[in-house]
N, C-alpha and C positions, 0 to 999 in steps of 0.2 A: 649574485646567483639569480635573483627574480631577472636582473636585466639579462641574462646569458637566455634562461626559458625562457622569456617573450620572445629574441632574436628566433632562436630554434620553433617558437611556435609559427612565427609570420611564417618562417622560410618552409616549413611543412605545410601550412594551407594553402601556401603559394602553389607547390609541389601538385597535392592530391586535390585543388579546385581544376588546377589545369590539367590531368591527368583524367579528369571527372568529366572535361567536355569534349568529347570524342564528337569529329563533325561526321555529318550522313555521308555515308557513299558515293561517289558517282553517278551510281543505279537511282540512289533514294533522290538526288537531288534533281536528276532529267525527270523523276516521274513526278516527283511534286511539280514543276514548271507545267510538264504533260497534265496531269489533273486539275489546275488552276486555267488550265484554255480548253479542258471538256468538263467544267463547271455547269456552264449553262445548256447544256446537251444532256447532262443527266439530274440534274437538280430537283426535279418533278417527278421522277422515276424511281419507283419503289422498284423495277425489276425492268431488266434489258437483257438483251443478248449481244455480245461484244466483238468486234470483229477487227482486229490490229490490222494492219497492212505494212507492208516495207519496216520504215524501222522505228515505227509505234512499237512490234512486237519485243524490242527489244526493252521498253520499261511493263511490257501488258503484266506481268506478274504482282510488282508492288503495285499499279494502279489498282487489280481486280481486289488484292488485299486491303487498301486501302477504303475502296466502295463497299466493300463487303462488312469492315468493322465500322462504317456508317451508316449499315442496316440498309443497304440493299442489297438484292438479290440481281447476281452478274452469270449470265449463262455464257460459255466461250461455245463460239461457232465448230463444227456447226450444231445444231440445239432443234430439238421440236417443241420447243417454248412457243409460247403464241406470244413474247413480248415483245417491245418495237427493238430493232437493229441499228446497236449504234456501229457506224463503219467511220476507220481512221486513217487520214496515208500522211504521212508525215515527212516533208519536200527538206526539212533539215533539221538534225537532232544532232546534237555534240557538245564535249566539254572542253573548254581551253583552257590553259594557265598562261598567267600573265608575270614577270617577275612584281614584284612589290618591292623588295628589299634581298639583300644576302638569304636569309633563310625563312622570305616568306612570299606566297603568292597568290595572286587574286584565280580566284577559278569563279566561271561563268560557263552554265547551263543554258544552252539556245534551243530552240524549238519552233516551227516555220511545221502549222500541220492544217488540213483539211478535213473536216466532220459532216456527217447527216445521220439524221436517221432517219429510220423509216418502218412504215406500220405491216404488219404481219402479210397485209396484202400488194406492199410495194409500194405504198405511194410515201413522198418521201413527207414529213413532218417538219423537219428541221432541219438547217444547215447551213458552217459558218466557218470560218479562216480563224487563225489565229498565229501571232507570232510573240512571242514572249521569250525573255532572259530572263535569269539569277544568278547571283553571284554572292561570293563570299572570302575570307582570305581564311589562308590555310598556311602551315608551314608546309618546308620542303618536303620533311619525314611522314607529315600525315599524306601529304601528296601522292609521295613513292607508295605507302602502306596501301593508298586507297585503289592502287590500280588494279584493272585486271587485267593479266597477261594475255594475249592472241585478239582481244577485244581493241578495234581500231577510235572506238567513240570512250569505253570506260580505260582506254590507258594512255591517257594524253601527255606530248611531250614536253617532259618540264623545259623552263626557260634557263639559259645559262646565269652561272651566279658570275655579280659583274665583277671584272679585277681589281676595282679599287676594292669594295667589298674583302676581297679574298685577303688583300695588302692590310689592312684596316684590322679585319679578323688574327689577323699573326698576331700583330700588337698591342691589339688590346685586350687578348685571351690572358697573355701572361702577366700583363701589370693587376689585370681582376684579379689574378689568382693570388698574386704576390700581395695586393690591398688586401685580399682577404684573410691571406694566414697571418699579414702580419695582425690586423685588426682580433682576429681571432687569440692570435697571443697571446696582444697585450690585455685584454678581457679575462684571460686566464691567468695572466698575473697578476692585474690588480686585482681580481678578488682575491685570489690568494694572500696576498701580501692582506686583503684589509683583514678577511677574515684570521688573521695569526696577528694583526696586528689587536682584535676585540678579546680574544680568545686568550 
């Protein structure tokens, strides 16, 4: 009986650990890349005014949330703040998936963007290029789950699952299944049997 409850414990923390690690968005994942190459643009700045362009605006939300629970103060254009103007154009933002396996795949956040800012009276203070990836692997289902529909960068096209894969998958769904009842069985029998046999 102790060996049956340990079996059912592993197999439930297995369950609810992986259940537990839900990966970030799409959205979350270009703005963190976006954030880590306007690091040094705003690192010094207790307070800015923020100005997205093309398709920066498309993560400017989690960025602004982002700076804002790291205690600065982010005004969105346009602003009669007197504080410096950070402006952003960003030449490529997207997410790809890549296959890995049957039911898993590498996803990579790129980002190719252009920064300055510049002080209340136009002159410009700072300004610098940045091109940065990230990546991660995901399954297929968190894949699907994470997309957003009519969205050409947050809904990217999964990669075909390959045929051996598929051929592979028939076969060895069923013998797991069949290892496992029978294993489960005989577990259920022999303690049965020991316990009638002490008893």
């Amino acid at each position: 009986m102790r060996l049956l409850s340990a079996i059912l414990f592993l197999v439930l923390s297995t369950v609810l650990s992986s259940q537990a690690q839900v990966p970030p968005s799409h959205e979350a994942l270009l703005a963190d890349v976006t954030a880590g190459c306007l690091e040094r643009a705003v690192q010094d700045r207790g307070a800015f005014r923020f100005l997205p362009q093309g398709a920066t605006d498309r993560v400017a939300s989690p960025l602004v949330a982002s700076w804002t629970d790291g205690g600065k103060t982010v005004y969105l254009e346009p602003s009669d703040a007197s504080a410096p103007l950070l402006v952003v154009t960003t030449d490529q933002s997207d997410i790809t998936l890549s296959r890995i396996d049957g039911n898993t795949v590498r996803r990579e956040a790129r980002i190719d963007l252009t920064w300055w800012l510049s002080s209340n009276e136009g002159d410009v203070l700072a300004t610098d290029t940045c091109r940065d990836a990230r990546s991660d692997e995901l399954s297929r289902a968190d894949a699907t789950a994470l997309a957003v529909e009519g969205s050409p960068v947050f809904n990217p096209d999964l990669p075909p699952k390959s045929r051996m894969w598929n051929g592979v998958r028939k076969v060895a769904e069923p013998v797991v299944l069949l290892g496992a009842t029978a294993v489960g069985t005989y577990l259920l029998f022999n303690l049965r049997s020991r316990r009638s046999d002490n008893g």
